[in-house]
C-alpha positions in Angstrom: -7.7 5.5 9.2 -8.1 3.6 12.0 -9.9 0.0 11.6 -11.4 -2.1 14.5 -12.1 -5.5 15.3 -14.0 -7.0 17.7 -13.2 -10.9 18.7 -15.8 -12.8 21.0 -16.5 -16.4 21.6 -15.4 -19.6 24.1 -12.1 -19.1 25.7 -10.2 -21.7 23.8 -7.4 -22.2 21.2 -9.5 -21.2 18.8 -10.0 -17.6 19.5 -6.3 -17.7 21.1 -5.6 -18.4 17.4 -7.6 -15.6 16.0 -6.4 -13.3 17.9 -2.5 -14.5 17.7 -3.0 -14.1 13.4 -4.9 -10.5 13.9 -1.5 -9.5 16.0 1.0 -11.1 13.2 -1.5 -9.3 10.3 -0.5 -6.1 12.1 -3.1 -5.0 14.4 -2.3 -4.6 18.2 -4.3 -5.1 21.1 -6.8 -2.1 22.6 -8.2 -2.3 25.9 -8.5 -5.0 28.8 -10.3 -8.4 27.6 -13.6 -8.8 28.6 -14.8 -12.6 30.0 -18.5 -13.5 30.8 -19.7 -17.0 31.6 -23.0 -17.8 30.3 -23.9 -20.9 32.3 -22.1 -23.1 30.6 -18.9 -22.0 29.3 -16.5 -18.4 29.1 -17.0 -16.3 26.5 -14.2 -13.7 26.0 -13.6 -10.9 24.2 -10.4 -8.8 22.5 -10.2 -5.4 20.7 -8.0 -4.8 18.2 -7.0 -2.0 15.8 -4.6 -1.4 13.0 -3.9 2.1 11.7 -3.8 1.4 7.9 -2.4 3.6 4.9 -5.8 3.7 2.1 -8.9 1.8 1.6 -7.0 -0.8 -0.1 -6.1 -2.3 3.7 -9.5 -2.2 5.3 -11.2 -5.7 4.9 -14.1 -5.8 2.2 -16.7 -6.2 4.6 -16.2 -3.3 7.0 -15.3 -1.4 3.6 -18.8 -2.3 2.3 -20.5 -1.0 6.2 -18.6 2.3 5.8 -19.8 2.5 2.3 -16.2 3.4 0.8 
């Protein structure tokens, strides 16, 4: 199974950092970035996925969305 994540928010460290911790937790990077600006600030945004082995890997929240 295939799970998907879906970063947004200001282009800062802070979602640098979110990113950087998916990548080292195993996932790896889908697609080109996406940046906005919304009048005040950038907003980017990052796909990732991670192939993973059995339900035990998938976080509990998507888990609980799939209803697995």
């Amino acid at each position: 199974m295939k799970v998907y994540r879906y970063f947004t928010g200001r282009d800062d460290v802070h979602f640098c950092a979110r990113v950087t911790r998916a990548l080292n937790e195993g996932y790896e990077l889908y697609g080109s970035p996406t940046m906005t600006f919304n009048g005040t600030e950038v907003i980017v945004g990052q796909v990732v996925i991670k192939d993973v082995a059995d339900e035990s890997e998938i976080p509990e929240g998507l888990k609980n969305a799939l209803d697995l």
